[in-house]
N, C-alpha and C positions, 0 to 999 in steps of 0.2 A: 231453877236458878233465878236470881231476883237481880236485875239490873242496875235498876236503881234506888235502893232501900234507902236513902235517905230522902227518898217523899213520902214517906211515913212520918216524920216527925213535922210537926209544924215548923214552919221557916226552911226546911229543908228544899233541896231544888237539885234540878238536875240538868245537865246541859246536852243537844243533841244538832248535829252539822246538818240535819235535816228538815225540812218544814221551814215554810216562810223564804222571806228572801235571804236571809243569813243565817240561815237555823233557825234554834228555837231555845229557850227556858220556861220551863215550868217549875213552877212555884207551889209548893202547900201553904194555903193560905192559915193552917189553921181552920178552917170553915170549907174550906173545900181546894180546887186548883183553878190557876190559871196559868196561861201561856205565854211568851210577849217573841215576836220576833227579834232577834238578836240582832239586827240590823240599827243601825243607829239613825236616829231621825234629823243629826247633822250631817249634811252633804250625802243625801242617803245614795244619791247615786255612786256614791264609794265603794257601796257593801262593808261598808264596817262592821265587823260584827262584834258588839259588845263583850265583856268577858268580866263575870262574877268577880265581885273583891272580896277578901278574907271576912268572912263575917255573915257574906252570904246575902246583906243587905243592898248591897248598892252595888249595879253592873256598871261597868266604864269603859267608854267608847276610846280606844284607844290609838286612835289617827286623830281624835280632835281633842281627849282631856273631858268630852260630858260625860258627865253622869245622873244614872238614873235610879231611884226608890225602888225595890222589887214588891214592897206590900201594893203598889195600884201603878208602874211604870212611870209616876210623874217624873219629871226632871227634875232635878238636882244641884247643876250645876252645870251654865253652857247652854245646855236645849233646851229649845223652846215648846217643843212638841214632845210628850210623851210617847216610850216605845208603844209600839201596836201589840193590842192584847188580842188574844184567841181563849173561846170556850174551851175550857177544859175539864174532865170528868171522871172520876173512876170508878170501870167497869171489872168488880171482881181484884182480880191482879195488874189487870191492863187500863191505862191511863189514854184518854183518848180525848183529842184535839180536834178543833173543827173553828169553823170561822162562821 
């Protein structure tokens, strides 16, 4: 059974309440994956965890209104710091993260 099939397709992404300090998103770049913590880098001691917008492009911090780029985590709107990104890779069927 496949989890997450839409990291198959470029732009697709998948979200999980695991890894990092708020979770995690991973992203197919097209070119490969990456990861970002879901935590947001305004008032990070919050634990805000960002949350994907319709489109797939741009996560948004939803205690402050930033937002972030999913193609390289820059910000967007609001943050000054982009989310923190993790190596990410896939082995086979399994998608694996690391820092």
């Amino acid at each position: 059974m496949v989890q997450h099939s839409q990291l198959y397709t470029p732009g697709g992404y998948a979200i999980t309440g695991r890894g990092g300090v708020a979770g995690l998103i991973v992203v197919n770049t097209g070119s490969g994956y990456i990861a970002y913590d879901r935590c947001s880098t305004v008032n990070p001691e919050k634990r805000c965890a960002v949350e994907v917008e319709e489109g797939g492009i741009v996560a948004k911090d939803p205690c402050s209104g930033a937002r972030y780029l999913l193609v390289n985590g820059s910000p967007a709107e609001i943050a000054e710091c982009p989310l923190k990104p993790y190596h990410a890779r896939r082995d086979g069927e399994t998608i694996i993260v690391s820092n």
